[in-house]
C-alpha positions as CSV (number, residue, x, y, z in Angstrom):
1,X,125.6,68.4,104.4
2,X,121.7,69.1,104.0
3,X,119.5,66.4,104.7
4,X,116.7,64.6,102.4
5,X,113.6,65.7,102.5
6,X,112.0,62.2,101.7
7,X,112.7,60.7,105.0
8,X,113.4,56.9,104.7
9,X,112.2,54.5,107.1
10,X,114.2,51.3,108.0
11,X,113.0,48.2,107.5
12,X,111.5,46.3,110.4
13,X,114.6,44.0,110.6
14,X,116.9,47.2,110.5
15,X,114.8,48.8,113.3
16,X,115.1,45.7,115.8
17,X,118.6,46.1,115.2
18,X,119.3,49.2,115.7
19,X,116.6,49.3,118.8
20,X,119.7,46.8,120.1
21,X,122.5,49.4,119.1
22,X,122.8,48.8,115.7
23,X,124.3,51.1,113.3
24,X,121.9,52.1,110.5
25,X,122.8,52.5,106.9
26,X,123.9,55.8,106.2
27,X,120.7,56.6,103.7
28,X,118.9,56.2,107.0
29,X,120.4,59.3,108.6
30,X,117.5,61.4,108.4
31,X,115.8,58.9,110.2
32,X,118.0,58.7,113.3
33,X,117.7,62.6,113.6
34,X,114.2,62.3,113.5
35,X,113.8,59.6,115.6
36,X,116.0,61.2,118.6
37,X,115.0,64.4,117.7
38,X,111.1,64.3,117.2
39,X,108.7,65.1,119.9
40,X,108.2,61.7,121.2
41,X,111.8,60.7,121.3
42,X,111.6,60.0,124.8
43,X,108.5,57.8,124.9
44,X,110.6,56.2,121.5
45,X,113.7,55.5,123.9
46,X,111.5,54.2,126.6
47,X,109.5,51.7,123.9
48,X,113.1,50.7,122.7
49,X,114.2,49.7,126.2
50,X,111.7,48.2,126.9
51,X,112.0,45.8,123.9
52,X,115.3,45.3,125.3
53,X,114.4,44.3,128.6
54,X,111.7,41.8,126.9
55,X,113.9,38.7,126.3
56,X,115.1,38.9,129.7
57,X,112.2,39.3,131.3
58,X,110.3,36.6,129.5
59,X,113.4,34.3,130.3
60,X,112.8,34.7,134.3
61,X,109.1,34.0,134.2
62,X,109.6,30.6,131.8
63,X,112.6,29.3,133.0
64,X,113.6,30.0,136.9
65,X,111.5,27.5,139.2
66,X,110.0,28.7,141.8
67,X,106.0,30.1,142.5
68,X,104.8,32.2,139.4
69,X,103.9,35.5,142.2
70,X,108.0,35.1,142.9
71,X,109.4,35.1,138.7
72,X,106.6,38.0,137.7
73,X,108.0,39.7,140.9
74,X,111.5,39.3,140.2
75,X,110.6,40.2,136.4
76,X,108.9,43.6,137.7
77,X,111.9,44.7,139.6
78,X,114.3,43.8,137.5
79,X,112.4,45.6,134.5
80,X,111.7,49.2,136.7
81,X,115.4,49.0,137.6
82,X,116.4,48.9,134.1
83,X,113.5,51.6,133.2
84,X,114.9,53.3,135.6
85,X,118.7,53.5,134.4
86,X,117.5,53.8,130.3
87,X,115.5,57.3,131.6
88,X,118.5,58.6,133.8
89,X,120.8,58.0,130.6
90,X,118.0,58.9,128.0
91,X,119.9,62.1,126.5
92,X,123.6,60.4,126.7
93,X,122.2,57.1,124.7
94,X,120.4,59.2,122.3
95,X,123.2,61.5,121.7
96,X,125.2,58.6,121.3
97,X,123.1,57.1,118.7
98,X,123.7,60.2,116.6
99,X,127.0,59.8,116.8
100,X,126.9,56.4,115.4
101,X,124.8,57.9,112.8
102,X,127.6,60.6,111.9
103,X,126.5,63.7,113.5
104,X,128.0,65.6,116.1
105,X,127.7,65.2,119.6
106,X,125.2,67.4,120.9
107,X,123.2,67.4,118.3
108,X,120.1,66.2,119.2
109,X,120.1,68.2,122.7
110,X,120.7,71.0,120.7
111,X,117.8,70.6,117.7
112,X,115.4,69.4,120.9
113,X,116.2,73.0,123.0
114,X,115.9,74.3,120.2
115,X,112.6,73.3,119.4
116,X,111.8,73.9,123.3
117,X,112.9,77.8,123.1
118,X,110.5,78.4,120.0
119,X,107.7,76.5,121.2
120,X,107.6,78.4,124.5
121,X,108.5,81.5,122.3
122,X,105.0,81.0,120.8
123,X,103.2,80.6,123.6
124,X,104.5,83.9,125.3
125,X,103.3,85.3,122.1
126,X,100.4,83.6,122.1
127,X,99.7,84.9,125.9
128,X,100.3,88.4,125.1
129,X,98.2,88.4,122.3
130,X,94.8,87.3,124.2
131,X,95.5,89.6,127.0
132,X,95.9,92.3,125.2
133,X,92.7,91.2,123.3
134,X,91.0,91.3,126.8
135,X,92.4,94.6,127.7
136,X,91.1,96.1,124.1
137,X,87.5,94.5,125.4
138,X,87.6,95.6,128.6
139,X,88.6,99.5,126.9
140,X,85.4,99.6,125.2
């Protein structure tokens, strides 16, 4: 199945949804490769958690009692801890999110190494090409 090449974007209601776990329409495929698959995917997954965590972290600094130093404390920790769980299972969530959209697990990992193996491929390329330039002026 080839993809579209005019990329749809959800709507902002579609988006907080599916920043939650939503499934997206299928039309919006594209858009879920992209978006897992792009090179900011991981500061995406990070911005989504962090939404997440939002509700829950505003909740403990309005509504427990206690000395405001304690609540933005407890909100700190508690929002590090879960940054720190949404980056340990960044790939798995990600993946996952694929496979809501229909694609096969593995998918993204593979599209992103891919794109890792030809970016590094250009550099080495890239390398070679000015040293040899500064052999061929140091020849002269």
């Amino acid at each position: 199945m080839t993809e579209p090449t005019v990329r749809r974007r959800p709507s902002p209601w579609q988006w907080l949804r599916y920043s939650f776990g939503a499934r997206l329409p299928a039309e919006l495929r594209a858009w879920v490769l992209h978006d897992t698959t792009s090179r900011t995917w991981w500061l995406r997954h990070v911005l989504r958690s962090l939404l997440q965590m939002s509700p829950l972290i505003a909740a403990v600094l309005i509504f427990i009692p206690g000395p405001f130093w304690i609540r933005g404390m407890s909100a700190l920790g508690g929002g590090l801890m879960g940054l720190i769980y949404a980056i340990g299972y960044m790939t798995e969530t990600t993946e996952h999110r694929l496979y809501k959209a229909g694609y096969a697990l593995g998918t993204g990992e593979a599209i992103r190494e891919e794109r890792s193996r030809r970016e590094r491929t250009q550099a080495t390329a890239l390398r070679r090409e000015k040293i040899a330039a500064r052999a061929a002026r140091r020849s002269r």
